[in-house]
N, C-alpha and C positions, 0 to 999 in steps of 0.2 A: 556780500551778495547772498542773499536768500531766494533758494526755487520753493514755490509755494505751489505743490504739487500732492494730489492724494492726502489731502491734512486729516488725520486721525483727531479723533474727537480728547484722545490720553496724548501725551509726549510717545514721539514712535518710537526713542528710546526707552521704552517698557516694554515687556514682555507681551503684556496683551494690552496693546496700543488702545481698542477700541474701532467703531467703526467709521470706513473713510467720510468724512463732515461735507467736504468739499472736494473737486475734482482741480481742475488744473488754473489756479488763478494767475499766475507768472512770475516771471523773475522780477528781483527787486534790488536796485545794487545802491550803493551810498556809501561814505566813508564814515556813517553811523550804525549803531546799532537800533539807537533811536528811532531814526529817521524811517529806518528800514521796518522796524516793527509798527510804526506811526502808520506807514503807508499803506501796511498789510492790512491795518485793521480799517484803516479808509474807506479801502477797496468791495469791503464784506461785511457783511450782517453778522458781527462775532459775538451777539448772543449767545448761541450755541457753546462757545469756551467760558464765556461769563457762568451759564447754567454748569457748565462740569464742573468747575473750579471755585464758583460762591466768592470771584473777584472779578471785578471789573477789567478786564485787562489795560483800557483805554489809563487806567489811574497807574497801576505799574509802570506804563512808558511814561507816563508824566511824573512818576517818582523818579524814574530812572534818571531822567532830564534834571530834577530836584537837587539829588545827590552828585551831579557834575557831569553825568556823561554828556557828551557836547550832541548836539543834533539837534530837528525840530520837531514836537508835535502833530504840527501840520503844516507837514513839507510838502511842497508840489511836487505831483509827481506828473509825469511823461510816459505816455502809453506810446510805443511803436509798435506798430505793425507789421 
């Protein structure tokens, strides 16, 4: 389960995170970690992390998948209301 809430343009495990990117995009639950980060970056124009970080992040989950973690790419996802 990932809350994707206030995302800091740095990991907000640092000290000086950076400033907040995005405000409240929501929760995201799966029995992946894959799947879960596949869908965050779905959801959003993640640009913004590609320019801080000088990687694609869309290629990391698709390594992630490469190297065995089980999940999808592009998993459906279900918005509730």
């Amino acid at each position: 389960m990932s809350f994707a809430k206030d995302i800091t343009q740095y990991c907000d495990c640092l000290p000086g995170p950076g400033e907040v990117v995005m405000k409240d995009v929501g929760i995201f639950a799966s029995g992946s970690p894959v799947s879960i980060d596949a869908a965050f970056l779905g959801m959003i124009d993640y640009q913004v992390f590609n320019e801080a970080y000088h990687v694609d992040c869309m290629l990391q989950v698709q390594e992630a998948r490469d190297i065995g973690i089980e999940g999808e790419v592009k998993p459906e996802i279900f918005k509730i209301s």
